[in-house]
N, C-alpha and C positions, 0 to 999 in steps of 0.2 A: 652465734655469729651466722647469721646468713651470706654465703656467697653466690653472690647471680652469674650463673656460667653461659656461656656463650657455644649455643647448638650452630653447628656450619652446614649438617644433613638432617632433617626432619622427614620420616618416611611412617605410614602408616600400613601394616600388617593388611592384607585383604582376603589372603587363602594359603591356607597352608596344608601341602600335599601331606597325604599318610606316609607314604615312604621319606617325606624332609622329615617328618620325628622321628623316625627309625635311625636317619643320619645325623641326625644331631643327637641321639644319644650315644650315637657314634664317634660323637666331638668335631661334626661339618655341616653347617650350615650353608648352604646358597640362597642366597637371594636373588630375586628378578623380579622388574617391574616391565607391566605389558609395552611389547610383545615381546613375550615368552616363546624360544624353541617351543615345539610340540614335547621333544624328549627331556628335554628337562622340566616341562612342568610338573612332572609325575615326584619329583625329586625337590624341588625349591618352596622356599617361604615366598610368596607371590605381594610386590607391594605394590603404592603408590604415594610416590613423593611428594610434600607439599611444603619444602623448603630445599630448594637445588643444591646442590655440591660447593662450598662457595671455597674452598681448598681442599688440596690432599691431605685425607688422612697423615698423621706422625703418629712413630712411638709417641707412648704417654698420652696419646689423647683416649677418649673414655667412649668405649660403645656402651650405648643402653637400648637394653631389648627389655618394653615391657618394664617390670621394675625392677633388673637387674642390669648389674653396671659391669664392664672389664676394662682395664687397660689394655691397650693395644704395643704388646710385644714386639713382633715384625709388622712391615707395611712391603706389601709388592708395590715395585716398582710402577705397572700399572693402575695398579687399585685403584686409584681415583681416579681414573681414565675410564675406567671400566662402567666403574658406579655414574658417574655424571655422564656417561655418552651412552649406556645399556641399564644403568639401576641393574647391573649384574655386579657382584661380589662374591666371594666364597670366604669365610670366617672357620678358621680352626679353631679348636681348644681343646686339641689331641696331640699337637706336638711338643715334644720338650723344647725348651728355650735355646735356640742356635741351631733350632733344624731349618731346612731350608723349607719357603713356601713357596709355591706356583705366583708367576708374577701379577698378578690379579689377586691377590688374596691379603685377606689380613690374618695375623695368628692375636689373641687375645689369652690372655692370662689364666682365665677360669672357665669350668665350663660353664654352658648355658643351655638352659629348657626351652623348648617350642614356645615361641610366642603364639599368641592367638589372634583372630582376626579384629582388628580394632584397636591391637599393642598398638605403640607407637617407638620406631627404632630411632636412636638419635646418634650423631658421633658429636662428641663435646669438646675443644679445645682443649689441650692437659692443663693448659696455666690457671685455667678456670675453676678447677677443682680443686677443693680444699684449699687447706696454706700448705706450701710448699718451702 
């Protein structure tokens, strides 16, 4: 059974600092697409979008980084505010389920390893995935 899911954010991987893998094996990712703070480029996975925001993330919809996939847990309030107006995010997968996250951020269910430059990050609608 093939299901054709439906991507809302298409972003393509272009740099990724040595200190962003130190933090995501720390279970935090930041993302940012130019322009970047100075201070946080030392710290972030560095992209550029080639399908814009076309809603906010929800629970249950599905990041893919590269070729791994998570559910998305919690959703800050801003998060998609953040992502579509800065291509700025911050992605846990250190918190346990019902901690609280920064309102910019998503918490996703598993961890995840550095993507590399030329990944492509997607978020995927939840309904899209699998049968439910």
């Amino acid at each position: 059974m093939n299901t054709q899911t439906q991507t809302y954010f298409r972003t393509e991987v272009t740099a990724v600092a040595d200190e962003a893998r130190d933090m995501i094996e720390g279970g935090v990712m930041i993302l940012f697409s130019p322009p970047c703070p100075p201070a946080l480029g030392d710290i972030s996975v560095l992209h550029k979008p080639v399908q814009p925001l076309e809603r906010t993330p929800q629970v249950g919809d599905v990041l893919k980084v590269g070729a791994e996939s998570a559910e998305l847990v919690s959703v800050g309030e801003i998060a998609g505010d953040n992502l579509k107006e800065l291509g700025h995010v911050v992605v846990y997968f250190n918190k346990a389920p019902g901690d609280k996250i920064l309102p910019g951020a998503l918490h996703v269910g598993v961890a995840l390893t550095a993507p590399a430059p030329g990944d492509v990050i997607e978020l995927v609608h939840a309904s899209d995935i699998g049968s439910r």
